[in-house]
C-alpha positions as CSV (number, residue, x, y, z in Angstrom):
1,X,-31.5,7.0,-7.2
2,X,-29.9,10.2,-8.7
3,X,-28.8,11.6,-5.2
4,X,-27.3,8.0,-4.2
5,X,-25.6,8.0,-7.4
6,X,-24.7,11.8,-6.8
7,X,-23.6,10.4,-3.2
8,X,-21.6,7.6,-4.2
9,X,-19.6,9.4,-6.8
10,X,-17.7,11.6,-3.6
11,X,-14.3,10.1,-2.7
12,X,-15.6,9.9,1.0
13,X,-18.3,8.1,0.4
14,X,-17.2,5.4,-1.8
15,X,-14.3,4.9,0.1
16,X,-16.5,4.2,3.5
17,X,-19.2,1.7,1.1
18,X,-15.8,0.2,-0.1
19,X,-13.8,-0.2,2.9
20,X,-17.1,-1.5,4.6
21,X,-17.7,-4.3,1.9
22,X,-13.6,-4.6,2.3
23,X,-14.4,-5.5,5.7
24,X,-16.9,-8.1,5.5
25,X,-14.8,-9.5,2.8
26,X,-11.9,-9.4,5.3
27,X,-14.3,-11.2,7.9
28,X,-15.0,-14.0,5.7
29,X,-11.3,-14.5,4.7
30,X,-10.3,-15.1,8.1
31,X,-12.7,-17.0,9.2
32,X,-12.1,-19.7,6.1
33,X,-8.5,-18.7,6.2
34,X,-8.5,-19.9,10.1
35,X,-10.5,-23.1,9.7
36,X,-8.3,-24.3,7.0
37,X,-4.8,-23.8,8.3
38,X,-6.0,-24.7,12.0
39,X,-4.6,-23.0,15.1
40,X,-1.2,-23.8,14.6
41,X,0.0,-23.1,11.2
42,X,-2.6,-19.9,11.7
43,X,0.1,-18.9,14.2
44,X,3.2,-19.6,12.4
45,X,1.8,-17.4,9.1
46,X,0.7,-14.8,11.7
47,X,4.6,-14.9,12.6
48,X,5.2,-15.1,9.0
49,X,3.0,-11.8,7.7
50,X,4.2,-9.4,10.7
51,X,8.2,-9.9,10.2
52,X,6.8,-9.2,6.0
53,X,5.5,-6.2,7.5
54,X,8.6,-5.1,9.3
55,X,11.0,-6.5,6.5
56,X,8.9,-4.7,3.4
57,X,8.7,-1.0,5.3
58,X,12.5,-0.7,5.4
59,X,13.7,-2.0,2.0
60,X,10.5,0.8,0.5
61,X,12.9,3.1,1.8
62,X,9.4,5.3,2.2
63,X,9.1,6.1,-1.4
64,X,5.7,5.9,-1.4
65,X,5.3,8.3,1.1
66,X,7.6,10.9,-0.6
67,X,5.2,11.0,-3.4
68,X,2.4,13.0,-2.6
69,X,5.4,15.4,-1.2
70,X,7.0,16.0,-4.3
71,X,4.5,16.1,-6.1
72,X,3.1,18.9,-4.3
73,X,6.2,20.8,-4.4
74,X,7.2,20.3,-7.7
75,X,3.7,20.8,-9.3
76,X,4.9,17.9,-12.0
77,X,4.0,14.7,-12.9
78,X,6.4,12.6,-10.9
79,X,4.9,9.3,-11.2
80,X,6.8,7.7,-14.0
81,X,10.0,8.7,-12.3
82,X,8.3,7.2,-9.2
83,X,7.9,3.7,-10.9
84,X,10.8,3.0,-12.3
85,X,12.9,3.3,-9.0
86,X,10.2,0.9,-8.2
87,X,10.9,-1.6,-10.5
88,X,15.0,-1.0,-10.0
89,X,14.3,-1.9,-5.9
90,X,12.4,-4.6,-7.2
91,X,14.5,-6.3,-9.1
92,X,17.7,-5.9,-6.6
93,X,15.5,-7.1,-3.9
94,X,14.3,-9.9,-5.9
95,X,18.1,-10.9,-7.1
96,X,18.8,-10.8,-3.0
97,X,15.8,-12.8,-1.8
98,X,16.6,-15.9,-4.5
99,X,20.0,-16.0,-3.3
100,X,19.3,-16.0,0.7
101,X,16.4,-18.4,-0.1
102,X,19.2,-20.8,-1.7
103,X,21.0,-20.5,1.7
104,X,18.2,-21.3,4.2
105,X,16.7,-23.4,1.7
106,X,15.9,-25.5,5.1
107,X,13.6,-23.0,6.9
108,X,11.1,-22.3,5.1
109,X,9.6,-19.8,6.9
110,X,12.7,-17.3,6.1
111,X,12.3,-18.2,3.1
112,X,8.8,-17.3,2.5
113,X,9.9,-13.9,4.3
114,X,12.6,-13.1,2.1
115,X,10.4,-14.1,-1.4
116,X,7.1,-12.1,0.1
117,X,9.3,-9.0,1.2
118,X,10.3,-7.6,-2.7
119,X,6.6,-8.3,-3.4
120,X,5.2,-6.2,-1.0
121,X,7.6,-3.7,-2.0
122,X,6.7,-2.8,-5.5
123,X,3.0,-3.0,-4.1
124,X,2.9,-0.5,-1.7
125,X,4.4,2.3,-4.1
126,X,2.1,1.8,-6.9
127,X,-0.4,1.3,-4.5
128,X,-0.2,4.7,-2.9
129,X,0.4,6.3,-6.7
130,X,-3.1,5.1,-7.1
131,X,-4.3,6.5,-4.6
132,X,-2.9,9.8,-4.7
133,X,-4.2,10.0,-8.5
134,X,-7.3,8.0,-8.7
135,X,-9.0,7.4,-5.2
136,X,-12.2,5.7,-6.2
137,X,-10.8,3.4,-8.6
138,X,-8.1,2.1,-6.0
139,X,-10.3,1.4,-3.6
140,X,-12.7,-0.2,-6.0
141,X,-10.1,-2.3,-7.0
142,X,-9.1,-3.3,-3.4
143,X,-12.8,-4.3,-3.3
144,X,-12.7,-6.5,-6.3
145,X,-9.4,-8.2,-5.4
146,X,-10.5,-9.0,-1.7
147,X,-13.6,-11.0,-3.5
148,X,-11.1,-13.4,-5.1
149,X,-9.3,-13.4,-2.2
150,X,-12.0,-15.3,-0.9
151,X,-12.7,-16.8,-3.2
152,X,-9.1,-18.6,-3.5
153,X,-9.2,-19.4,0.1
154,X,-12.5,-21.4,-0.3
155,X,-11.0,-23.2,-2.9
156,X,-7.9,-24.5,-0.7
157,X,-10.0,-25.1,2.2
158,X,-12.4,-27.5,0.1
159,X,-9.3,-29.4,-2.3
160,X,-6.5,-29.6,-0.5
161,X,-5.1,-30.6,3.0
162,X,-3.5,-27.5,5.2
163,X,-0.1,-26.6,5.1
164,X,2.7,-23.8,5.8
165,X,3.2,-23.6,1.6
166,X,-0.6,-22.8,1.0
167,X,-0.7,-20.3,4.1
168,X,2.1,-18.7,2.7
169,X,0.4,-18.9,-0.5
170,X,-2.4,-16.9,0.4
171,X,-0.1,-14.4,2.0
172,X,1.3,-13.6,-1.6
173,X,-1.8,-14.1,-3.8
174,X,-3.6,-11.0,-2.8
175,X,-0.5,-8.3,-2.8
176,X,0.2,-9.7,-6.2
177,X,-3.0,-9.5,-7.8
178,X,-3.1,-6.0,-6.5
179,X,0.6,-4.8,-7.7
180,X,-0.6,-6.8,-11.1
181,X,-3.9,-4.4,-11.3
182,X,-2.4,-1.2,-10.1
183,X,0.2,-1.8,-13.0
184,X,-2.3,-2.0,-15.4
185,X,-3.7,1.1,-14.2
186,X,-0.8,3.7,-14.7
187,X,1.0,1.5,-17.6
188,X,1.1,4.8,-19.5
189,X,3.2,6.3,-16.7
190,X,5.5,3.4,-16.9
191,X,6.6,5.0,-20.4
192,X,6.0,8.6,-19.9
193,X,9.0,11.1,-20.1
194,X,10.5,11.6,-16.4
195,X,11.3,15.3,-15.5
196,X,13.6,14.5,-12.4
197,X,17.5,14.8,-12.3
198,X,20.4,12.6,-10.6
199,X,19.9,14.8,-7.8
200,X,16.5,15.0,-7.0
201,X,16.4,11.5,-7.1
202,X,18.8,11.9,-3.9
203,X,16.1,14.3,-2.5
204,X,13.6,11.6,-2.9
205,X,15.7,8.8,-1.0
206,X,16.7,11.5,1.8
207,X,13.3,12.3,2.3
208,X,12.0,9.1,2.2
209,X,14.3,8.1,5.2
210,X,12.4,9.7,7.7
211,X,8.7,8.4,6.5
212,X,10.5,5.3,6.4
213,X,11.2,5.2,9.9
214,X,8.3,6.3,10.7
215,X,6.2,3.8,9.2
216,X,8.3,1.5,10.7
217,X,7.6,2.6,14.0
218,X,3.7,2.2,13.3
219,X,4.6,-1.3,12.1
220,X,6.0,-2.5,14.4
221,X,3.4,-1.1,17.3
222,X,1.3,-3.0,15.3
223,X,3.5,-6.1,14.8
224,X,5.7,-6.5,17.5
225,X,3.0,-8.2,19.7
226,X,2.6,-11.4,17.4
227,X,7.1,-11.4,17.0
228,X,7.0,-11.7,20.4
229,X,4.4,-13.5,22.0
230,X,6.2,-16.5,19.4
231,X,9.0,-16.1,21.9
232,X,6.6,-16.8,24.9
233,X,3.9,-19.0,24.0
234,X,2.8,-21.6,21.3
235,X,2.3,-21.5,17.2
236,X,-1.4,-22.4,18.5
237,X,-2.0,-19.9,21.0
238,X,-0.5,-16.9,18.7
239,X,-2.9,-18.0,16.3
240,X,-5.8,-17.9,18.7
241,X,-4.1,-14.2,19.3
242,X,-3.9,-13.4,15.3
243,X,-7.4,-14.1,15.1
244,X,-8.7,-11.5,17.2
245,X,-6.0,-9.0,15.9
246,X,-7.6,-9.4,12.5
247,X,-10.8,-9.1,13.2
248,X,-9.9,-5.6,15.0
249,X,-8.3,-4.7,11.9
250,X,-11.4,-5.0,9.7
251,X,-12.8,-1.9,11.6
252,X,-9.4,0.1,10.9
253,X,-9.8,-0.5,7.6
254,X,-12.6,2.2,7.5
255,X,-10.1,5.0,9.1
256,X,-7.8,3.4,6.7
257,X,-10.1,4.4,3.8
258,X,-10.8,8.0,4.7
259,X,-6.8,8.6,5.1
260,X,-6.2,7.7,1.5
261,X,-8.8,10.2,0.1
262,X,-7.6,12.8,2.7
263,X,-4.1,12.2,1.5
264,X,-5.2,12.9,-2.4
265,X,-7.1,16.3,-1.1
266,X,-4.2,17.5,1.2
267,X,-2.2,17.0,-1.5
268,X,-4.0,18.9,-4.0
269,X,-4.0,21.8,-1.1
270,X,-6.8,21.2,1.1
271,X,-5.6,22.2,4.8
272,X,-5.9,20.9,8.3
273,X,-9.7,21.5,8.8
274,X,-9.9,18.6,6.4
275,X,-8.3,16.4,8.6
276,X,-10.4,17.2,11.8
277,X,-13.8,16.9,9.3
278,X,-12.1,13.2,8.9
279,X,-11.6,12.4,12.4
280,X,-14.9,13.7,13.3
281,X,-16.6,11.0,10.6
282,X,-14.2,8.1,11.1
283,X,-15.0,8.2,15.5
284,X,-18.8,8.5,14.2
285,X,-18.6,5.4,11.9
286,X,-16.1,3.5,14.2
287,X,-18.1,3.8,16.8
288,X,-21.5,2.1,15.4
289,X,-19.1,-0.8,13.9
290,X,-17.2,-1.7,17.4
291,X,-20.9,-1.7,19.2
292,X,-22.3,-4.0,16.3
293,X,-19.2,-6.6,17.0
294,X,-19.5,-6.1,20.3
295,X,-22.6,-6.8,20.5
296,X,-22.2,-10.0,18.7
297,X,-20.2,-11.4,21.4
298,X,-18.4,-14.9,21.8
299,X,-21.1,-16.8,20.3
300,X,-20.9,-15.1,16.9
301,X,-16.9,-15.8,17.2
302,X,-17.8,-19.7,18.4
303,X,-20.3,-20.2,15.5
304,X,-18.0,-19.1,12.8
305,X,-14.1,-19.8,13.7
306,X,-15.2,-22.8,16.0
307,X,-14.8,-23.3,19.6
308,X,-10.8,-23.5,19.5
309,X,-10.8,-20.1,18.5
310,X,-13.2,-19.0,21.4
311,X,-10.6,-16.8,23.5
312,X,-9.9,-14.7,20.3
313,X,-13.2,-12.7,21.2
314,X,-11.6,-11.3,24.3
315,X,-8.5,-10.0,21.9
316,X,-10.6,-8.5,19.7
317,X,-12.6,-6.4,22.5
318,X,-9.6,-5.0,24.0
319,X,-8.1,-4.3,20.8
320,X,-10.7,-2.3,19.3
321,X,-11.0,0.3,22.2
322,X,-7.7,1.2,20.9
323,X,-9.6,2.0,17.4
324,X,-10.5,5.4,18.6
325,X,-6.6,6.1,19.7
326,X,-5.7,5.1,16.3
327,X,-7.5,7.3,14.1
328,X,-6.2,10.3,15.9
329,X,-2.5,9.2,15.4
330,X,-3.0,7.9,11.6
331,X,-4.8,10.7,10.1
332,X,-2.2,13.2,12.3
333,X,0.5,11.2,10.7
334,X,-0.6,11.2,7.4
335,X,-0.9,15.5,7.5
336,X,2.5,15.2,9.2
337,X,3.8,13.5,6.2
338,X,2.1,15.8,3.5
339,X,3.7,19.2,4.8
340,X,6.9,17.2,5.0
341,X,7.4,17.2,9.0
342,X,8.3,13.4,9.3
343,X,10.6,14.3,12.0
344,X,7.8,14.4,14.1
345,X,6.7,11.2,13.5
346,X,9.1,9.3,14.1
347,X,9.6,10.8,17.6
348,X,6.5,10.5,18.6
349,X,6.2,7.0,17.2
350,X,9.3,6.1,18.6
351,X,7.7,6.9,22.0
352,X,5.0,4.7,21.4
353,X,7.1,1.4,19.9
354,X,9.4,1.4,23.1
355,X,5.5,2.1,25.5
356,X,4.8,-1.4,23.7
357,X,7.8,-3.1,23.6
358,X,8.2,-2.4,27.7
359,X,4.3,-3.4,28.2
360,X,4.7,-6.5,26.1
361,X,7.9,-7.6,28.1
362,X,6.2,-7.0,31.9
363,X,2.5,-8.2,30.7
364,X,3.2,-11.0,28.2
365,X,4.5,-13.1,30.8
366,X,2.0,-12.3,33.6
367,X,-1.2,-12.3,31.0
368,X,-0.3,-14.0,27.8
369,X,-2.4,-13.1,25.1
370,X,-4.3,-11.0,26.8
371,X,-1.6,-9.0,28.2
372,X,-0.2,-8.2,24.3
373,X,-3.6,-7.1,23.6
374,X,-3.7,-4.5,26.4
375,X,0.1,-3.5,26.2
376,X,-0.9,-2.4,22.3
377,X,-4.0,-0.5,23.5
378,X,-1.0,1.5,25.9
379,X,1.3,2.1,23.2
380,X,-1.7,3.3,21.0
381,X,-3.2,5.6,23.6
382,X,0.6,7.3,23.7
383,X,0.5,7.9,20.8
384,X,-2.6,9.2,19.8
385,X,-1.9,11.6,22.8
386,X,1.5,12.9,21.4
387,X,-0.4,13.4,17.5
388,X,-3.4,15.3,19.1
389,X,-1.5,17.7,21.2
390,X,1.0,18.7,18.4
391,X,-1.6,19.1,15.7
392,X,-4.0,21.6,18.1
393,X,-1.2,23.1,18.9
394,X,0.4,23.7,15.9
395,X,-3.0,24.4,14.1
396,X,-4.7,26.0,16.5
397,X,-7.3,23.4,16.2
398,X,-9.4,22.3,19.6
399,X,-9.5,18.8,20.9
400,X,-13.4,18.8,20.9
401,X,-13.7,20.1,17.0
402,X,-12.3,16.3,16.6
403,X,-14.6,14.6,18.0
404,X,-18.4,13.0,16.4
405,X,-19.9,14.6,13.0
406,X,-21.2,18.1,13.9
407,X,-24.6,19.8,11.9
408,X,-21.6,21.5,9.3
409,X,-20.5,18.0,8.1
410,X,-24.2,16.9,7.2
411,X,-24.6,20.6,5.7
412,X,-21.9,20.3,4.5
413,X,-21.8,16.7,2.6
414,X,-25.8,17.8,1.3
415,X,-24.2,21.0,-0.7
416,X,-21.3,18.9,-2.4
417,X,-24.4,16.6,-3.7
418,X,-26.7,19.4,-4.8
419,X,-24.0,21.3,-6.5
420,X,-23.2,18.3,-8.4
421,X,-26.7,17.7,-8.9
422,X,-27.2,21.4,-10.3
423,X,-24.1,20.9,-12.6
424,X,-25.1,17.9,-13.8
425,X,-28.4,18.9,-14.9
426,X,-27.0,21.9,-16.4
427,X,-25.1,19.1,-19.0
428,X,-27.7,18.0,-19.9
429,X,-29.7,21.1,-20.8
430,X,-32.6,20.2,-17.6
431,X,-31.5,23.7,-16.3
């Protein structure tokens, strides 16, 4: 029990128990979150949450990105500056959204964009403070917030009757629990003394730019499938198409997880062989989830989403083959972003969003929903391509060390445990 605990305690590790419990929390959220709102209105909050997406990334302005950065170069403790441009953006973007809301009081899904958009905001910054700072307790909190999540849905699905305000509902309820928590968490930074000047606050904005577009590129190679299959087929069949998406986004969430911590070590000057040791372990895990799903095939899909939902299954398949592709270009990115060389990101990104935008247009029409599915795996395989040969080359790192967990990794994971093991029993006086 000592060595579990031991185990647990490592960033890596409780990020991958989290992220894995995140994703059968995930699982179960869809599946009540798609037999309550029905195929239909499941497709127009699909529409709803990926224009959020697109909306939220550009007003951040990529402040949350910038702060790993800085903090880094500056060697201070930039978070309380950090925050409070939060809450400035905030607040404008709030004062905007009430006042376009008044004017297309009659479409009510621009409203809900406009309301969800300054939310989303102010959560993503304090989200990726936390992160930077306190790893294990962000990702615990995730984990406790996706329980309720489920919990809320449940609740709908059993008292009330379906509609566009309750999807739209459960869109908000989750990003502000987690903005409310994360708060909580670094309230004493809100009112800490903050070190930076007029002008690096111009540095911060400037630098965020890039980032900024970045992100948005990744966005919207993950987005722009859903915005535009609504321009080619019905609210029912995007929904059928959202419901595979999600369920391929589940098993990102565990490449997700293993960014974050590598982001908090990078920043605290960890170098590149870090982020091949994560690629390595998030192909290894990735690959025993997809199999597992896989495996399950259309029956498991039938049995829990219902027969309407059936077609979703083939989605999801061709989705996740692009999981591998992804890992490569995310945890790239993320280094990209640390040593400050978002230029490159957004190239390569750039490349990637027009691959998809030009596969969606030729196959959309030909294949529907399964053509968006493939024309994403495309755009995905770009880019991972683009990310691996500029990090080997730059690094001098080969292809094959970032690959499957290697004999060092194990070796290496079973000396971080019995060093803490030794220090901890030399505490307590057992040494």
């Amino acid at each position: 029990m000592s060595r579990i605990t031991r185990a647990v305690k490592n960033p890596y590790v409780f990020s991958i128990i989290s992220k894995v419990m995140i994703v059968l929390l995930g699982f179960a959220y869809t599946v009540c979150q798609s037999r309550f709102l029905g195929k239909a209105l499941k497709g127009d909050v699909a529409y709803i949450d990926s224009v959020t997406k697109v909306t939220f990334v550009v007003l951040g302005l990529g402040i949350h990105q910038a702060y790993p950065y800085f903090k880094k170069k500056t060697g201070k403790n930039v978070a309380p500056f950090f925050l409070r441009l939060t809450l400035l953006l905030t607040l404008i973007y709030l004062a905007f959204a009430v006042g376009l809301s008044v004017f297309f009081r009659e479409d009510i899904q621009m409203v809900a964009i406009f309301m969800l958009t300054p939310c989303l905001v102010y959560n993503r910054i304090v989200s990726y403070i936390n992160m930077v700072e306190t790893p294990n307790k962000k990702n615990l909190t995730e984990l406790i917030v996706n329980f309720f999540e489920v919990i809320a849905v449940v609740i709908l699905w059993a008292f009330v009757p379906a509609s566009i305000g309750w999807g739209i509902f459960l869109l908000l309820f989750k990003d502000l629990l987690l903005g409310l928590i994360y708060s909580l968490h670094l309230r004493k930074q809100f009112v800490a003394p903050a070190h930076f000047t007029l002008k690096e606050s111009a540095e911060i904005i400037k630098f965020g730019i890039f980032p900024m577009l970045a992100l948005l590129m990744t966005t919207l190679n993950y987005r722009v499938d859903i915005i535009m299959l609504k321009q080619f087929v019905t609210s029912a069949e995007v929904g059928v198409y959202s419901v595979g998406v999600m369920l391929a986004e589940r098993v990102w969430m565990i490449p997700d997880a293993l960014k974050e911590v590598m982001v908090s070590n990078l920043t605290k000057g960890k170098d590149h062989r870090e982020v091949s040791f994560v690629i390595r372990v998030c192909n290894t895990v990735c690959i025993f989830v997809v199999a597992g799903i896989v495996a399950l095939g259309q029956p498991f899909i039938n049995l829990f989403f219902g027969e309407e939902y059936s077609q979703a299954y083939i989605v999801t398949i061709i989705i996740l083959i692009g999981v591998v592709f992804m890992i490569y270009y995310k945890m790239v990115g993320s280094y990209n972003i640390v040593h400050g060389k978002q230029k490159e990101n957004l190239l390569y990104l750039t490349i990637a969003v027009i691959t998809n935008v030009i596969a969606n247009l030729i196959l959309i029409p030909q294949m529907g929903n399964n053509g968006a599915a493939v024309a994403s795996i495309i755009s995905y395989a770009v880019a991972a391509f683009l990310y691996t040969w500029h990090f080997s080359k730059g690094t001098g790192t080969r292809v094959r060390d970032m690959l499957l967990v290697n004999k060092e990794d194990i070796a290496r994971v079973k000396s971080k445990i019995g060093k803490k093991n030794q220090k901890e029993e030399e505490k307590t006086g057992e040494v």
